[in-house]
FIKOLZA-1660 file (N, C-alpha, C; in steps of 0.1 Angstrom, whole numbers, plus 5000, padded with zeros to 4 digits):
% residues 105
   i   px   py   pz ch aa at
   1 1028 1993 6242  A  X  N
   1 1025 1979 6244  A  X CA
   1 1028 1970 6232  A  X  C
   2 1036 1972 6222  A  X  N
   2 1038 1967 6210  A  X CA
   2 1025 1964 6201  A  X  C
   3 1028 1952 6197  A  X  N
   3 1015 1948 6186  A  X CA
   3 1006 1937 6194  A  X  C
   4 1008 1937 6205  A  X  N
   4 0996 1930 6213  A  X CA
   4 0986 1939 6220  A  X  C
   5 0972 1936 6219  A  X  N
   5 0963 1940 6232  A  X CA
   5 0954 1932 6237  A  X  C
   6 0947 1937 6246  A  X  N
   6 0937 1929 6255  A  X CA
   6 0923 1937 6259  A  X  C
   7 0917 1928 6257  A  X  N
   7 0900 1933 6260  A  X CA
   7 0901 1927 6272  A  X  C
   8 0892 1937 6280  A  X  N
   8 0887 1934 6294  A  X CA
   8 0875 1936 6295  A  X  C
   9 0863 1925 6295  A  X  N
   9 0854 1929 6299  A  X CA
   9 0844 1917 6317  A  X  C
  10 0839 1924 6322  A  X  N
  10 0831 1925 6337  A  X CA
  10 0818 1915 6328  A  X  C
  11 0819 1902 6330  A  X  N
  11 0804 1895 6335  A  X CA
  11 0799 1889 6345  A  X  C
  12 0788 1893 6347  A  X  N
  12 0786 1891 6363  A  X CA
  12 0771 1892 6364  A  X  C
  13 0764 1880 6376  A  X  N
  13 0750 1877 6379  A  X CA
  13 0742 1892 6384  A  X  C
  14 0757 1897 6393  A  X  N
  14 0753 1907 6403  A  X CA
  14 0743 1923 6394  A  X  C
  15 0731 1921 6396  A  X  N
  15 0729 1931 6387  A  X CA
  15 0724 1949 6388  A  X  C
  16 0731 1949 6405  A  X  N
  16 0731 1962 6403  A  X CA
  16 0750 1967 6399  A  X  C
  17 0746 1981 6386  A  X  N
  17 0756 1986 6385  A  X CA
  17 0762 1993 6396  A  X  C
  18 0765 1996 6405  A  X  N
  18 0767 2003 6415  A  X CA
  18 0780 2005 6417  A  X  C
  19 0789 2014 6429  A  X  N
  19 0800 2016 6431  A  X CA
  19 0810 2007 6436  A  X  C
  20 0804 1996 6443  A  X  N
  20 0808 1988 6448  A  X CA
  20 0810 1972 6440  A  X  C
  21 0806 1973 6427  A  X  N
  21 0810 1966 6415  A  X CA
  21 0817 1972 6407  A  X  C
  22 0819 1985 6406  A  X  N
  22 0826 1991 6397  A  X CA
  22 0847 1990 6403  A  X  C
  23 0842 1990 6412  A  X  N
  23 0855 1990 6426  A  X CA
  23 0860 1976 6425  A  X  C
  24 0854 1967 6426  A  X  N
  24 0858 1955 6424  A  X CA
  24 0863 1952 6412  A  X  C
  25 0857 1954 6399  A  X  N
  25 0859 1953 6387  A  X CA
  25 0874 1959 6383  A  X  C
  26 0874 1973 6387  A  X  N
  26 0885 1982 6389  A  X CA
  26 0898 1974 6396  A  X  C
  27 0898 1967 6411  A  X  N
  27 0901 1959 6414  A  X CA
  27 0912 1951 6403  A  X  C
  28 0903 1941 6400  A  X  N
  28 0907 1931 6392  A  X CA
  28 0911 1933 6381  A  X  C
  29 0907 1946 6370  A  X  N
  29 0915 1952 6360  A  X CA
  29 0931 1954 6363  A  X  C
  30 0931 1960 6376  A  X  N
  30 0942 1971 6378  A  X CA
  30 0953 1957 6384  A  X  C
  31 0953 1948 6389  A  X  N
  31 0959 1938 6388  A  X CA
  31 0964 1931 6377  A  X  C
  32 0955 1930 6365  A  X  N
  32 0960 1923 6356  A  X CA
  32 0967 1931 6348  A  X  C
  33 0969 1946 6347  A  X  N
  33 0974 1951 6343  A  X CA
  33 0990 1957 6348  A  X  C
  34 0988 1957 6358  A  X  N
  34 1000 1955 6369  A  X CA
  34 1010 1944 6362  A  X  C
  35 1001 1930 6363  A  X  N
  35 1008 1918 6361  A  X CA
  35 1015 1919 6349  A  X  C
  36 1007 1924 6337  A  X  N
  36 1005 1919 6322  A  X CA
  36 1017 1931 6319  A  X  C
  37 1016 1945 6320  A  X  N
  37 1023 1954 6317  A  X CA
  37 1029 1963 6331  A  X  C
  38 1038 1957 6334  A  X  N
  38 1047 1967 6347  A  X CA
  38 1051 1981 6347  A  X  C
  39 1054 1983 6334  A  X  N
  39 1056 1998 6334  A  X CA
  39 1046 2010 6328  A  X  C
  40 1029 2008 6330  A  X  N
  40 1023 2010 6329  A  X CA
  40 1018 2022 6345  A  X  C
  41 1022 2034 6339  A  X  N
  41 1019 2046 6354  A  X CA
  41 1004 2048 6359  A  X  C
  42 0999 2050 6346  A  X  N
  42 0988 2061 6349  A  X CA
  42 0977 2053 6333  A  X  C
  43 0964 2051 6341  A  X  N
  43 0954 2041 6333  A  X CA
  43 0941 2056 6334  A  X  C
  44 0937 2059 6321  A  X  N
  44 0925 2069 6319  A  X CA
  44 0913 2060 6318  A  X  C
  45 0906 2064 6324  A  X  N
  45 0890 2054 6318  A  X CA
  45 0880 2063 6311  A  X  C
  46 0875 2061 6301  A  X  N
  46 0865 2068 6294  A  X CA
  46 0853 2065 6294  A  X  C
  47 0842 2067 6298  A  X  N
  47 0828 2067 6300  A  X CA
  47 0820 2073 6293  A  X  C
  48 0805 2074 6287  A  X  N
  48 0793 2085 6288  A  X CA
  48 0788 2081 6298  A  X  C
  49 0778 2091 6301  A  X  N
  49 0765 2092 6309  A  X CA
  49 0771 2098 6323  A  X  C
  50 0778 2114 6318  A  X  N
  50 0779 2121 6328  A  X CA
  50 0770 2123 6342  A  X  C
  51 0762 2131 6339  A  X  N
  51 0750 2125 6350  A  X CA
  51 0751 2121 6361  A  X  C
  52 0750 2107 6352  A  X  N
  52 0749 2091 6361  A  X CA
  52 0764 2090 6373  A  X  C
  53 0775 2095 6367  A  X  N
  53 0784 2094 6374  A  X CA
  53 0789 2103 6388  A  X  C
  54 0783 2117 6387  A  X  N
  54 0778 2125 6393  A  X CA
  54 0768 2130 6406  A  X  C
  55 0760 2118 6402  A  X  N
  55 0752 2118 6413  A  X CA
  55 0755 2110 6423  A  X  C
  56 0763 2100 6419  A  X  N
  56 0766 2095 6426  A  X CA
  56 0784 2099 6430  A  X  C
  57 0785 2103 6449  A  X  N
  57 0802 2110 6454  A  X CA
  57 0812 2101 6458  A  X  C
  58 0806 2089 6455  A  X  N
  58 0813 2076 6455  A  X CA
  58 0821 2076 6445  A  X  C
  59 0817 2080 6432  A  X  N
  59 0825 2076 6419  A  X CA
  59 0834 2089 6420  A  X  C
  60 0835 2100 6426  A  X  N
  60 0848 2105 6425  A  X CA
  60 0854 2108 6433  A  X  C
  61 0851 2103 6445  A  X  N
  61 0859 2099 6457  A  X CA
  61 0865 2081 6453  A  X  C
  62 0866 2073 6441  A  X  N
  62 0872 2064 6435  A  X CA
  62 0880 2069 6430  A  X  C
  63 0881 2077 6419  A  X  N
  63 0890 2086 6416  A  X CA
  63 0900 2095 6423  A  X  C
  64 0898 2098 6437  A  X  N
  64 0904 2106 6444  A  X CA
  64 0912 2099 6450  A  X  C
  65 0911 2081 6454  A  X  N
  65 0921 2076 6462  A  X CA
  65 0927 2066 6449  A  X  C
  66 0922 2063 6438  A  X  N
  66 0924 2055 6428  A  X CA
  66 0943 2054 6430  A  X  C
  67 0950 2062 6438  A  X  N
  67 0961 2056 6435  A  X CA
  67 0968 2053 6447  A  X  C
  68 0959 2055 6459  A  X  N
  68 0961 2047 6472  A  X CA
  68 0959 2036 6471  A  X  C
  69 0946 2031 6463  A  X  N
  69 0941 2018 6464  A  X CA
  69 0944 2011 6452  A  X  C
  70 0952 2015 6443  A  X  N
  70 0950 2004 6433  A  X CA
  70 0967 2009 6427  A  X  C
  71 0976 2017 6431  A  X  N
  71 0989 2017 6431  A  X CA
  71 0992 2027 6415  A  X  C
  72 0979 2032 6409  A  X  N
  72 0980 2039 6392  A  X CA
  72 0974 2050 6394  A  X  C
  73 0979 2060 6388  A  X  N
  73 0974 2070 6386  A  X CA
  73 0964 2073 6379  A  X  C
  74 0954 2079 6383  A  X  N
  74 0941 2079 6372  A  X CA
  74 0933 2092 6366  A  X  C
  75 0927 2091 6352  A  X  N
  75 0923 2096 6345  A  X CA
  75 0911 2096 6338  A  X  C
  76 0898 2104 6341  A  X  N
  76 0885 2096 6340  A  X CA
  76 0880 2106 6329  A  X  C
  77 0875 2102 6316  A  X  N
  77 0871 2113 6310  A  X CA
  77 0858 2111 6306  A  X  C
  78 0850 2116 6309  A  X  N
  78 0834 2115 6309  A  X CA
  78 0831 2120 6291  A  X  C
  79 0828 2113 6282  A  X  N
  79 0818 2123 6267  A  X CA
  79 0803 2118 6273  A  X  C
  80 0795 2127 6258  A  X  N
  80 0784 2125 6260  A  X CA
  80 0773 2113 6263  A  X  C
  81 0763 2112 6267  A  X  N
  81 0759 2096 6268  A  X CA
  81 0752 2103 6252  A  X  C
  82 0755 2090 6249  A  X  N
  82 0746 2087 6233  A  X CA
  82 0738 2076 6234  A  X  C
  83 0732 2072 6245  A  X  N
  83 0722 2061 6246  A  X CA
  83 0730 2049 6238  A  X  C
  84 0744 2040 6247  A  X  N
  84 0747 2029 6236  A  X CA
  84 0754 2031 6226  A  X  C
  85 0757 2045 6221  A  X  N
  85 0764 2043 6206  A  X CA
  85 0771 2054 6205  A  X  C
  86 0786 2056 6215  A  X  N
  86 0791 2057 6213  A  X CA
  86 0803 2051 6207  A  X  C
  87 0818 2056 6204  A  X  N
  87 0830 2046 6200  A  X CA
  87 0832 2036 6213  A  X  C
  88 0831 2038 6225  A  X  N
  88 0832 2031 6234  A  X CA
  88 0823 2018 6232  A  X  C
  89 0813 2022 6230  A  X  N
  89 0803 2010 6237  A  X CA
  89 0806 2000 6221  A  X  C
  90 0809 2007 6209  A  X  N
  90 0809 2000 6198  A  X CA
  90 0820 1990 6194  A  X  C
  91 0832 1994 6205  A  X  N
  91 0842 1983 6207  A  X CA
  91 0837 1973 6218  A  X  C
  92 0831 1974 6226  A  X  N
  92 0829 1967 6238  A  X CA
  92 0819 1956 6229  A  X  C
  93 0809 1962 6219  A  X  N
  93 0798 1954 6215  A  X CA
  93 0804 1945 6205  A  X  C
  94 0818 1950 6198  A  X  N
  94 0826 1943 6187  A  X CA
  94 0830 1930 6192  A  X  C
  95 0837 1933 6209  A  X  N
  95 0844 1923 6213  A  X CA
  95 0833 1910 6219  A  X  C
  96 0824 1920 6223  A  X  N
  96 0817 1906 6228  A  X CA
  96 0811 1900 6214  A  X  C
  97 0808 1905 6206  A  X  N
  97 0802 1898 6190  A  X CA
  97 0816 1893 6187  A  X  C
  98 0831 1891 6186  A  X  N
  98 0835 1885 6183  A  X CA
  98 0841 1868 6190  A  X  C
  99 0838 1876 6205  A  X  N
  99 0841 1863 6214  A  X CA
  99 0829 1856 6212  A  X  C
 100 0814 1861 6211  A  X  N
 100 0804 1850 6213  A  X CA
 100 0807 1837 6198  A  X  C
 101 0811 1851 6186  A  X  N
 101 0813 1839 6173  A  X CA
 101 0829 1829 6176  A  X  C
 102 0838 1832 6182  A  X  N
 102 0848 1826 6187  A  X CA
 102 0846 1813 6192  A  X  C
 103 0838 1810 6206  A  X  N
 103 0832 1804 6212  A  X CA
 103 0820 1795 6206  A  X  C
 104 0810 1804 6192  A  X  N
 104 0800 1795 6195  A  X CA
 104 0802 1786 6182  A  X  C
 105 0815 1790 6175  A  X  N
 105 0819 1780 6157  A  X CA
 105 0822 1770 6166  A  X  C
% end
């Protein structure tokens, strides 16, 4: 993707996490990524809180049509939940701490 990238992140009133936010979310990622980068095959998502994703057969029955419905091939790799503090969540909390100072100078 050269020397450009893009954060994506989901804000929303709606406050259950559920499958049917995550699908929409997915939705709308997988569009802009389409748009933004075309030769783009196959998108991996990384998560913790195996578990949580597990119990519910919604989340990998999303993964199972992820490329009927959204045209990319997909890649989901679950690590441990570390309550919050994983590398994941420590970019996610980067970006939103640097959009809020972006926004609030």
């Amino acid at each position: 993707m050269g020397l450009e990238h893009h954060n994506i992140s989901a804000i929303s009133d709606y406050l259950n996490h559920d499958t049917a936010f995550v699908y929409h979310c997915q939705y709308h990622i997988t569009n802009f990524i389409r748009n933004t980068y075309p030769l783009v095959q196959k998108i991996i998502y990384i998560s913790d809180g195996v578990p949580m994703h597990f119990k519910n057969k919604y989340n990998l029955s999303n993964l199972t049509f992820h490329e009927n419905d959204f045209r990319f091939k997909a890649e989901w790799i679950y690590t441990a939940t570390s309550h919050s503090k994983s590398a994941c969540d420590c970019k996610i909390v980067s970006t939103f701490s640097s959009l809020t100072m972006t926004y609030t100078i």
